[in-house]
C-alpha positions as CSV (number, residue, x, y, z in Angstrom):
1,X,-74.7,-7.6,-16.9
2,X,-74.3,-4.3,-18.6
3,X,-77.1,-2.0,-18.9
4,X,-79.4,-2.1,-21.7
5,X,-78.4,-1.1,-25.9
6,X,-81.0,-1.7,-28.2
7,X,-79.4,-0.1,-31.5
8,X,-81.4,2.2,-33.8
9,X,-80.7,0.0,-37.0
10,X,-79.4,-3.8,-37.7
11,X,-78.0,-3.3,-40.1
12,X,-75.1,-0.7,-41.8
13,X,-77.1,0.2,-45.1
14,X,-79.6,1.4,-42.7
15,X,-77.2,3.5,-40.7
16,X,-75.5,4.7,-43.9
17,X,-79.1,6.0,-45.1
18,X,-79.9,7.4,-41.5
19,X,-76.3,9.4,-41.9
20,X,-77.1,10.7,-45.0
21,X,-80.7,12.1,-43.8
22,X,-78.8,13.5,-40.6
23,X,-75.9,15.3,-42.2
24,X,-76.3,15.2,-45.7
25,X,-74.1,18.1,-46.2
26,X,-71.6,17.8,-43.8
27,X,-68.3,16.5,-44.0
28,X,-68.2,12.5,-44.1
29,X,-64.6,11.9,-44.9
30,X,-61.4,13.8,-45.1
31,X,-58.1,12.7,-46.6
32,X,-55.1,15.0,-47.5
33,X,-56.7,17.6,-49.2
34,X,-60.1,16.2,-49.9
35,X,-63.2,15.7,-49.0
36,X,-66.5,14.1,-49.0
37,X,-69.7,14.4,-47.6
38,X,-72.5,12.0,-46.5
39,X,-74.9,12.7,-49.4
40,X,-71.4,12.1,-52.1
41,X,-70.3,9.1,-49.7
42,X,-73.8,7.4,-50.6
43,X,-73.4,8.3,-54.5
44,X,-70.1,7.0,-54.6
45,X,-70.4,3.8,-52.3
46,X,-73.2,3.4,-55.2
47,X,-71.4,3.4,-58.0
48,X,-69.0,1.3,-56.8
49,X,-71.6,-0.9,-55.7
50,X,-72.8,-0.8,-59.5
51,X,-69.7,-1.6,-61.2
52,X,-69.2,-4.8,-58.5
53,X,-72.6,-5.8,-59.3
54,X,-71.9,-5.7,-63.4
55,X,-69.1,-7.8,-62.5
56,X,-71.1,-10.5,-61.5
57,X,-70.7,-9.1,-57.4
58,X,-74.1,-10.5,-55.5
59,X,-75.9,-11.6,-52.1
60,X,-73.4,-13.4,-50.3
61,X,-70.6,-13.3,-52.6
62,X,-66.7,-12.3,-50.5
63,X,-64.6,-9.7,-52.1
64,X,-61.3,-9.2,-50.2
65,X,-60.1,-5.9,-49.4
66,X,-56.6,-4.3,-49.2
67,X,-56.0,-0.5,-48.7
68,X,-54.2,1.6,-46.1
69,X,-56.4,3.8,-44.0
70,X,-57.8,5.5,-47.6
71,X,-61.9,6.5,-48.5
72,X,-61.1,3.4,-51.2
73,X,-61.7,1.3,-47.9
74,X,-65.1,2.1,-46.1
75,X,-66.5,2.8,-49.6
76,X,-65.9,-0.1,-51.0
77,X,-67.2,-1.9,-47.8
78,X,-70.3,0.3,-47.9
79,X,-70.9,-1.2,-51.9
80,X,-70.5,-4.1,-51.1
81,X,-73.1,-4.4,-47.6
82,X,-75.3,-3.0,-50.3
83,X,-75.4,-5.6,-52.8
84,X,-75.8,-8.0,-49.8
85,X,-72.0,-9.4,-50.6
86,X,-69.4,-9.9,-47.8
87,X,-66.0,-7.7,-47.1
88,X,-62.7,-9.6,-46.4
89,X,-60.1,-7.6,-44.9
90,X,-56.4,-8.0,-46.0
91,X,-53.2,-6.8,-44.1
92,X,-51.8,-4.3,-47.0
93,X,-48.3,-5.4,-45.4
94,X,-49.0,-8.9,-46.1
95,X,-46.7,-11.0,-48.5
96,X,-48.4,-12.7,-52.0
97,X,-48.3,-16.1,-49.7
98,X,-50.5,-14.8,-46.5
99,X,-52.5,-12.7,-49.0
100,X,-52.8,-16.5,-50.9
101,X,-54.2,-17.9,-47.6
102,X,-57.0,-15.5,-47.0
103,X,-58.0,-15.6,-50.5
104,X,-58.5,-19.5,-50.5
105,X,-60.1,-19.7,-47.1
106,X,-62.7,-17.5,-48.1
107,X,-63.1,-17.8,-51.6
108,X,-62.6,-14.2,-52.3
109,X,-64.0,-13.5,-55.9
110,X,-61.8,-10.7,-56.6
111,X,-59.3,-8.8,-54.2
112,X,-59.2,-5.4,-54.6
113,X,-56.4,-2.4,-53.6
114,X,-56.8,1.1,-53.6
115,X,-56.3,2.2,-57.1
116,X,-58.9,-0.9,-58.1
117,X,-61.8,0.4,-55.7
118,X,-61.0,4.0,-57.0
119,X,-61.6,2.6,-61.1
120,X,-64.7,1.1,-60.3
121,X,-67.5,3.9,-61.8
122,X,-71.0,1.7,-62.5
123,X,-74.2,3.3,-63.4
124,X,-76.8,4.0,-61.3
125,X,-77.9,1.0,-58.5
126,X,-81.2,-0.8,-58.5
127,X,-82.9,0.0,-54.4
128,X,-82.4,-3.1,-52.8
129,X,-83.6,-3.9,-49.4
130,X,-81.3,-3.8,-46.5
131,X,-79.4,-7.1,-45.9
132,X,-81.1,-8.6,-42.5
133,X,-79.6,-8.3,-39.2
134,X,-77.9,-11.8,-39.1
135,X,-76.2,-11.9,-43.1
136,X,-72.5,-11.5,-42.9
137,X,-70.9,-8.3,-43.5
138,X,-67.2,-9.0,-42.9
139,X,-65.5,-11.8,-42.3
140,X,-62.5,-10.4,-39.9
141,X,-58.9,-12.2,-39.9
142,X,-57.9,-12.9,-36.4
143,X,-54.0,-11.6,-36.0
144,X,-51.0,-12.8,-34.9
145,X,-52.1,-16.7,-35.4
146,X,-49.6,-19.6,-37.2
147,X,-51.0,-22.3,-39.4
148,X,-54.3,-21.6,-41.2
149,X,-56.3,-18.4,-41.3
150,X,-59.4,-18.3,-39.1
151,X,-62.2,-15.5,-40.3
152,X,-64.6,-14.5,-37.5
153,X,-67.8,-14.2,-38.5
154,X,-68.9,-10.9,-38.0
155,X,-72.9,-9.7,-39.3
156,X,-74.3,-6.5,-39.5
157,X,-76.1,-7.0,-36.2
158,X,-72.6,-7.4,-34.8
159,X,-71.5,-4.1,-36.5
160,X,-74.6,-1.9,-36.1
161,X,-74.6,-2.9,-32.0
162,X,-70.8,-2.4,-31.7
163,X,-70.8,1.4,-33.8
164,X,-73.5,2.3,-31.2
165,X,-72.1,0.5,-28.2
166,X,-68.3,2.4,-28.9
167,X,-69.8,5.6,-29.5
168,X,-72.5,5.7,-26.7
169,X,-70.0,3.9,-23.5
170,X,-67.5,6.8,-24.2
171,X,-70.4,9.2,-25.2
172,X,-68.9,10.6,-28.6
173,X,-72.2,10.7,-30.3
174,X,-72.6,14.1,-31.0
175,X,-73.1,16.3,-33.8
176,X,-69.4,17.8,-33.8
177,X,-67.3,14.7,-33.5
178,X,-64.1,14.0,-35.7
179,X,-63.1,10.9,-35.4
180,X,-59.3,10.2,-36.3
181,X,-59.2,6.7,-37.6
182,X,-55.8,5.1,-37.5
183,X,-56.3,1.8,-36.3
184,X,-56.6,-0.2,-39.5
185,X,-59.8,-1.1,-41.0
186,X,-58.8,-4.5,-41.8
187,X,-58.5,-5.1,-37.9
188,X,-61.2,-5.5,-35.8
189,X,-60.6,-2.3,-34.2
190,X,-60.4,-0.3,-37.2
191,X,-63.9,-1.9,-38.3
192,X,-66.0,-1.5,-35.3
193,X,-64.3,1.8,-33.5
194,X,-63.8,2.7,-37.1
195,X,-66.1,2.5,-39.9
196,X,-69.0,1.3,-37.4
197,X,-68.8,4.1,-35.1
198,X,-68.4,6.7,-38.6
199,X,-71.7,5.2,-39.3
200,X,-73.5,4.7,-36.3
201,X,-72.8,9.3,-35.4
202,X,-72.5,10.5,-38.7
203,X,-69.4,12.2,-37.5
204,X,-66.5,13.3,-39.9
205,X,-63.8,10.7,-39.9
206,X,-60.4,12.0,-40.9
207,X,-58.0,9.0,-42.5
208,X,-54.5,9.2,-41.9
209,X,-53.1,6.6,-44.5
210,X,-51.4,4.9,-41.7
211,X,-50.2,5.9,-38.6
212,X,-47.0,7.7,-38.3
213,X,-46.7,9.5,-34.8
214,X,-45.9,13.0,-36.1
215,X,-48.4,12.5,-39.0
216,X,-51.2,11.9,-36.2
217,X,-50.3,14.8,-34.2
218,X,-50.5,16.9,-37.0
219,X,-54.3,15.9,-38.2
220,X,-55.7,16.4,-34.9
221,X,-54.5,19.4,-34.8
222,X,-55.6,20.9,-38.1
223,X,-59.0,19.1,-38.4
224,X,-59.8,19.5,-34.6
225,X,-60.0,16.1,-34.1
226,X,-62.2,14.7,-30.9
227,X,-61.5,10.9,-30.3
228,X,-59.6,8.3,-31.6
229,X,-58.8,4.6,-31.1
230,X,-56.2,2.4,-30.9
231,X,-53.6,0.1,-29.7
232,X,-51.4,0.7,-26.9
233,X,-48.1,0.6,-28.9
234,X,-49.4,3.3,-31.0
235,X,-50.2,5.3,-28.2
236,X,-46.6,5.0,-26.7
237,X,-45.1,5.7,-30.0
238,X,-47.2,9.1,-29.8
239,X,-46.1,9.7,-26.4
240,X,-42.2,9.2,-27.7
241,X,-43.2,11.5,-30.6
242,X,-40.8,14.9,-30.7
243,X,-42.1,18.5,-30.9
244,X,-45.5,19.5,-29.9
245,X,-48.7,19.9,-31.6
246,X,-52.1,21.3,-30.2
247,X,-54.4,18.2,-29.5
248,X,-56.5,20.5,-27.2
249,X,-60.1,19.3,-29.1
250,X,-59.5,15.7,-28.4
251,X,-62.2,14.6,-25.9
252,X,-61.1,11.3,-25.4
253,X,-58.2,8.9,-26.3
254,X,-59.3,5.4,-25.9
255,X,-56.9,2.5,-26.4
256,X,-57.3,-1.1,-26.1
257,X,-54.8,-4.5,-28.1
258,X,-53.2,-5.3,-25.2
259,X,-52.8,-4.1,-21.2
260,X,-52.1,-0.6,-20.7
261,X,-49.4,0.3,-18.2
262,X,-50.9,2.4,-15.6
263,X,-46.9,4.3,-16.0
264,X,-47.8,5.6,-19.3
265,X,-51.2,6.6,-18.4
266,X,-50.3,8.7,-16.3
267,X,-47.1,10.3,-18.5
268,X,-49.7,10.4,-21.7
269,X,-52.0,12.4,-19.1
270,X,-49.2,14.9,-18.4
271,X,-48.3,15.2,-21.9
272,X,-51.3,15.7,-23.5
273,X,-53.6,16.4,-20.7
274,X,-55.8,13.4,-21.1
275,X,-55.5,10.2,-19.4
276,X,-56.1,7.4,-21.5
277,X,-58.8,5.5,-21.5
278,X,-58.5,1.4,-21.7
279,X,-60.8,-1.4,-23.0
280,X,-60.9,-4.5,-23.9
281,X,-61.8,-6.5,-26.7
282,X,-60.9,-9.5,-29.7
283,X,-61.8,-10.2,-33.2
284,X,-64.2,-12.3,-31.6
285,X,-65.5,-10.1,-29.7
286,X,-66.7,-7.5,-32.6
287,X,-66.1,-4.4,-30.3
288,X,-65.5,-4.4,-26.4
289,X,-66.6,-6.3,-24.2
290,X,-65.2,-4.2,-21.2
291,X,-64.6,-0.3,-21.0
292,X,-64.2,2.8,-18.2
293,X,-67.1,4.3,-18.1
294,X,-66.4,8.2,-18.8
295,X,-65.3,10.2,-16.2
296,X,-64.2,7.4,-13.8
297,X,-60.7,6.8,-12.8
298,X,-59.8,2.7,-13.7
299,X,-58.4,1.5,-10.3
300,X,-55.3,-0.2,-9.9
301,X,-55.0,-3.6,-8.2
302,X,-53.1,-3.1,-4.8
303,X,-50.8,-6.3,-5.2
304,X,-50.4,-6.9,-9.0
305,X,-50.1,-3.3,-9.6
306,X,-52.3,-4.3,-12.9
307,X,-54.8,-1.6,-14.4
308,X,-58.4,-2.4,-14.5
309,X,-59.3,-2.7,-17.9
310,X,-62.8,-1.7,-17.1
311,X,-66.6,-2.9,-16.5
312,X,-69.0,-4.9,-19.0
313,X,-70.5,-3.4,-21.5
314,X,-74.1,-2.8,-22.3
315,X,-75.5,-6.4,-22.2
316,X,-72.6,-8.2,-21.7
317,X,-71.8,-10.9,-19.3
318,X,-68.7,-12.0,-17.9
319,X,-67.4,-15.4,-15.8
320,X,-64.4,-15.8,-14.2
321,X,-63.6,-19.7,-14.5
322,X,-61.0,-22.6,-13.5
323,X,-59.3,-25.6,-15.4
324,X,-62.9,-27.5,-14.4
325,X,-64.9,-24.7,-15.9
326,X,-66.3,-23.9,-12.4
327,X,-66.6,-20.1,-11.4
328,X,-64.1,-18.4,-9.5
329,X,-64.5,-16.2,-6.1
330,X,-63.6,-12.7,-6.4
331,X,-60.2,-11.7,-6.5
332,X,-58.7,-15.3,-7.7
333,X,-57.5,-15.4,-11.4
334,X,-58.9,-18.0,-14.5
335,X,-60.0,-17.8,-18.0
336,X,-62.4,-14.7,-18.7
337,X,-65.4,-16.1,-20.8
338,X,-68.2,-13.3,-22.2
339,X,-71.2,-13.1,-23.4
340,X,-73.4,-10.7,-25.4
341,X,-74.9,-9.3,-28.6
342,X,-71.4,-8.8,-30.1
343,X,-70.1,-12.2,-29.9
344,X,-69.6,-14.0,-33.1
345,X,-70.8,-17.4,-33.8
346,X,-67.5,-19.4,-35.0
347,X,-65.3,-19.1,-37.8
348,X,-65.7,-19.4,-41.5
349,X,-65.3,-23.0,-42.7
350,X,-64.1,-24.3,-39.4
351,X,-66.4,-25.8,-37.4
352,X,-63.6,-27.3,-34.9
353,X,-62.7,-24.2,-34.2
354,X,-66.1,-22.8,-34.2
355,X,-66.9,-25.5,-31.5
356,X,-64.0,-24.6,-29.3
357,X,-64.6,-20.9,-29.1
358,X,-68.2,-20.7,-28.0
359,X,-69.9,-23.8,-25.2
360,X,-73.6,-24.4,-26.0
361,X,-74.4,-21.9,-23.8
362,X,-73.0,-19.1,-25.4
363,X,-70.4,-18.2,-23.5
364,X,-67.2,-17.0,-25.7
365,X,-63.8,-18.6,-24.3
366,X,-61.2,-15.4,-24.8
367,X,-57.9,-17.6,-23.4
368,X,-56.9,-14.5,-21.7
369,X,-56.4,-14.9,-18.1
370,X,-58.5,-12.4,-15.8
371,X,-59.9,-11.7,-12.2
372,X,-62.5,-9.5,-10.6
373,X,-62.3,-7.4,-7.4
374,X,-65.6,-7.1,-4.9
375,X,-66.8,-3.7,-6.8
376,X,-66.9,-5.3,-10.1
377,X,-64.5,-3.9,-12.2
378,X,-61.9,-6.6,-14.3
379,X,-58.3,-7.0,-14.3
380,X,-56.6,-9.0,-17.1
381,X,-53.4,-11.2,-15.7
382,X,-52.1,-12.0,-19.5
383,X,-52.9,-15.0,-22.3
384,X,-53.2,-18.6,-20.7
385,X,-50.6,-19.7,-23.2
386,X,-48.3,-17.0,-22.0
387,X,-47.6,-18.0,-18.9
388,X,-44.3,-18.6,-17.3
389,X,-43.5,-21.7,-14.8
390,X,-39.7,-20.9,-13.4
391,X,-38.9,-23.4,-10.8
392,X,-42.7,-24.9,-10.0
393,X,-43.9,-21.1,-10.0
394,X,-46.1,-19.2,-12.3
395,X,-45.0,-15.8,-13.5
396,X,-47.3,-13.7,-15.2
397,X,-45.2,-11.6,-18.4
398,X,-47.6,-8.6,-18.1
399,X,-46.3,-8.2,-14.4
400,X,-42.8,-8.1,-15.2
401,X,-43.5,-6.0,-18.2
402,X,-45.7,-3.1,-16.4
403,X,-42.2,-3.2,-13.8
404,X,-40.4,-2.6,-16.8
405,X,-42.3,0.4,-17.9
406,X,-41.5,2.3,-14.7
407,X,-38.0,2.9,-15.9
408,X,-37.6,6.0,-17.4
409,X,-35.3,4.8,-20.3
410,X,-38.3,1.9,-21.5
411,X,-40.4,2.6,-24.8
412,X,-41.8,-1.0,-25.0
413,X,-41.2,-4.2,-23.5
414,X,-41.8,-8.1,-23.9
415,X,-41.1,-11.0,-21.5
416,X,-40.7,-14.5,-22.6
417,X,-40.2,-17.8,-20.7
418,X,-36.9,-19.2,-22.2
419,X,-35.8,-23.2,-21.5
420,X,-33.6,-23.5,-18.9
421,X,-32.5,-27.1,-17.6
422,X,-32.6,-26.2,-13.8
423,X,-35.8,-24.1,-13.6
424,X,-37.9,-25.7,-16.7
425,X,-38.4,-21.8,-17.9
426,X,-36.6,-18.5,-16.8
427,X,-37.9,-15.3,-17.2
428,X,-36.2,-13.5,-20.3
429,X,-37.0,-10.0,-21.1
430,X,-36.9,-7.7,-24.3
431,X,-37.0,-3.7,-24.4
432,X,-36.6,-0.6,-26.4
433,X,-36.1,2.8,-25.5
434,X,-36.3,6.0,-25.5
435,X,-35.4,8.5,-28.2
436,X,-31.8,9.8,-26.2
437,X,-31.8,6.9,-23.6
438,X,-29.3,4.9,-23.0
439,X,-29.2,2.3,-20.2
440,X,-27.8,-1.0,-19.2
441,X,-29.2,-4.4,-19.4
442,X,-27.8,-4.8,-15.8
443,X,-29.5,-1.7,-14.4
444,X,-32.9,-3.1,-16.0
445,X,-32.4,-6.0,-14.1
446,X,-31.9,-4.7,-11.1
447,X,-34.8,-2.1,-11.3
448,X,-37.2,-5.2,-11.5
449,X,-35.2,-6.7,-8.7
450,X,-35.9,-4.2,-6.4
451,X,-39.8,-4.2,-7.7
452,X,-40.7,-8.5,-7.8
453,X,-39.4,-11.2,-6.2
454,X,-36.6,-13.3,-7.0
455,X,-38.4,-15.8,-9.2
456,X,-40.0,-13.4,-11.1
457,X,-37.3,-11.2,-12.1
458,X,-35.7,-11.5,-15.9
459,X,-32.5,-13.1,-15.5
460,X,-31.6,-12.0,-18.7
461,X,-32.5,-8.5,-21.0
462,X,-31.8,-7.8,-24.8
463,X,-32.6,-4.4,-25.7
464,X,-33.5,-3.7,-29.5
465,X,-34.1,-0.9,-31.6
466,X,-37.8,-1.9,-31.9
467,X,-39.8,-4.8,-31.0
468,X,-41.9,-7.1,-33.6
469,X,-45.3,-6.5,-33.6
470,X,-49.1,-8.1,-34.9
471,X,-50.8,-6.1,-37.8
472,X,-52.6,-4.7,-35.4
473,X,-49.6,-3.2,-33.0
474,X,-49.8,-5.5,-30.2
475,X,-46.4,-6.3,-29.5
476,X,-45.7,-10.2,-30.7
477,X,-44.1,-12.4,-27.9
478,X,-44.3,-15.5,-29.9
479,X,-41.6,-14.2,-32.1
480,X,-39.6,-13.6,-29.6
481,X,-39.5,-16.9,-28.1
482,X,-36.4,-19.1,-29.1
């Protein structure tokens, strides 16, 4: 078990109030040109919260939210955790029908966008008490899922625990901060590494819009950014970005959504002079459940050539389990399952789900596959569902992929099983590259040829210009299945 966290506050009106008494006058947001400071990020989060409430807005009542990365967006979450109501988080890419999904699984009472949250101007708002530890704050859309929309549960004990756990694992809780914040707030990531973090610090988050590569580059550099989060695509697509920029403030580039490739850690590291750091972490999960603690090099698994993605967090637990549910030795591979203060209790309005993703003992089923090495630390193999059985044996993707990164000429890559009527599956793989690359399907294959062994190897390679991706930017195999 990790070591102890007992946050300062349960819940986020709390931590907005202990902001505002902290830094008052400093700089709470910046976007383009603008700014805003903690004591005007309280009045403002209070008007809105007074127009809401004249619009009939109360304790428990959802209100979806769509924005880019824009001060519409934590604002409005900050109104609405003050009248006691509950945030719902929208994909601003999504179309009228997904958008139609969320709203009827939660029962949104209104949905607002940008220009929406930025009308809203109520008089001034009644002092409430704090909503408790264990009210909803947010009810978070898992991503990349078919068939109905499931919406994690996630309180303000969640949040306030997660802001302090991000912020005090990576130590960026100081008084200068400036947290870049381009994962999107209506993702998990966004929320906790995000808005939570902004909160639990007081530091000076700088908004983006969305991210853009060049567009990142450039804020760090002006506003002397310190740390940001995000997913691992991202963090190749700024590794692919052209010219140069000075990012010599940042203090730490953390990255989680999906397996880093220890081949572009260590190119990030000589491009920017920081190694990336990885975690791990779902929608389920609030915030992390894993991370490197600062200053320690993740090892890399001698045979799989797979990344650690890190140790358990402050009070979290971790098992290592078979098909029977029985634990696993050290060093043999089964479903991670976790446990902790950050674990949320089911979805909303599902309780099959909700029964399926937690046992009576608490334990959180992630359906990732995992294993642990003697000294502790965790390395994830891929998803259960993922896996790949060519000719009676299983290939992992995330194996073949991380081969596939070790070619000069790979941006991103995917691997698939595709039917085959003599193996059952065969291993298929998809790549882009590099800006000014250009490279054969056959040499791809032969690169992982020399590097696996027969069965694993892709007997077949597309390459695209870019690879579909989740609303979060982990890359989405299912949709390249076929």
């Amino acid at each position: 078990m990790g070591e102890s966290l007992q946050p300062t506050h349960g819940d986020l009106v709390s931590m907005l109030a202990s902001a505002v008494d902290r830094a008052g006058g400093r700089d709470a947001l910046r976007y383009g040109d603008d700014a805003w400071t903690w004591a005007e990020v309280d009045a403002r989060s209070d008007a809105i919260a007074a127009a809401l409430r004249a619009r009939g807005v109360g304790h428990g009542d959802r209100v979806a939210l769509q924005t880019q990365n824009v001060p519409a967006y934590p604002l409005a979450c900050l109104a609405l955790w003050k009248l006691g109501a509950v945030g719902v988080g929208v994909n601003p890419m999504y179309t009228e029908r997904e958008v139609g999904l969320v709203l009827d699984d939660s029962g949104a009472a209104f949905l607002l966008g940008e220009a929406d949250i930025e009308a809203l101007d109520g008089g001034p708002l009644e002092a409430a008490a704090p909503p408790p530890p264990d009210h909803l704050a947010m009810l978070a859309y898992t991503s990349g899922t078919t068939g109905r929309p499931k919406g994690a549960l996630v309180t303000h004990a969640h949040l306030a625990f997660a802001g302090e756990a991000y912020t005090r694992w990576f130590e960026v809780d100081g008084d200068d901060e400036v947290l870049l914040a381009f994962a999107p707030f209506f993702h998990a990531t966004g929320l906790t590494a995000g808005i939570a973090a902004w909160l639990s610090t007081a530091a000076t988050m700088v908004l983006p819009f969305r991210f853009e590569p060049t567009r990142v580059l450039a804020l760090i550099e002006r506003h002397r950014c310190t740390w940001t989060v995000g997913a691992t695509t991202a963090f190749i697509g700024l590794l692919n970005a052209p010219g140069a920029a000075d990012v010599s403030s940042m203090r730490r580039w953390l990255c989680g959504g999906a397996p880093i490739p220890p081949a572009v850690v260590d190119a990030f590291a000589q491009r920017f002079g920081l190694p990336l750091v990885p975690g791990y972490g779902m929608t389920e999960t609030t915030c992390i459940s894993h991370g490197v603690p600062v200053g320690v090099r993740p090892p890399v698994d001698p045979v799989s050539g797979t990344l650690s993605i890190g140790l358990p967090i402050f009070q979290t637990e971790m098992r290592i389990v078979g098909d029977d549910g029985a634990d696993l030795p050290d060093g043999e591979a089964g479903e991670l399952l976790v446990r902790g203060p950050s674990m949320v209790a089911g979805y909303w309005n599902n309780p099959q789900e909700s029964a399926l993703l937690r046992d009576p003992d608490g334990w959180l089923h992630t359906g990732d596959i995992a294993f642990r090495d003697p000294e502790g630390w965790t390395y994830l193999v891929d998803r259960k569902k993922d896996v790949i059985v060519a000719s009676g044996y299983k290939v992992w993707p995330r194996e073949v992929e991380d081969v596939l990164y070790t070619h000069p000429a790979v941006r991103e890559a995917a691997v698939v099983g595709a039917p085959d009527d003599y193996r059952g599956e065969t291993v298929s793989a998809f790549v882009a590259l590099r800006a000014g690359h250009d490279v054969a399907a056959e040499e791809l294959v032969a690169h992982c040829r020399e590097r696996l062994a027969a069965y694993k190897a892709p007997r077949r390679i597309e390459i695209r210009a870019e690879l579909p991706k989740t609303p979060s930017g982990k890359i989405l195999r299912r949709a390249l299945r076929g």
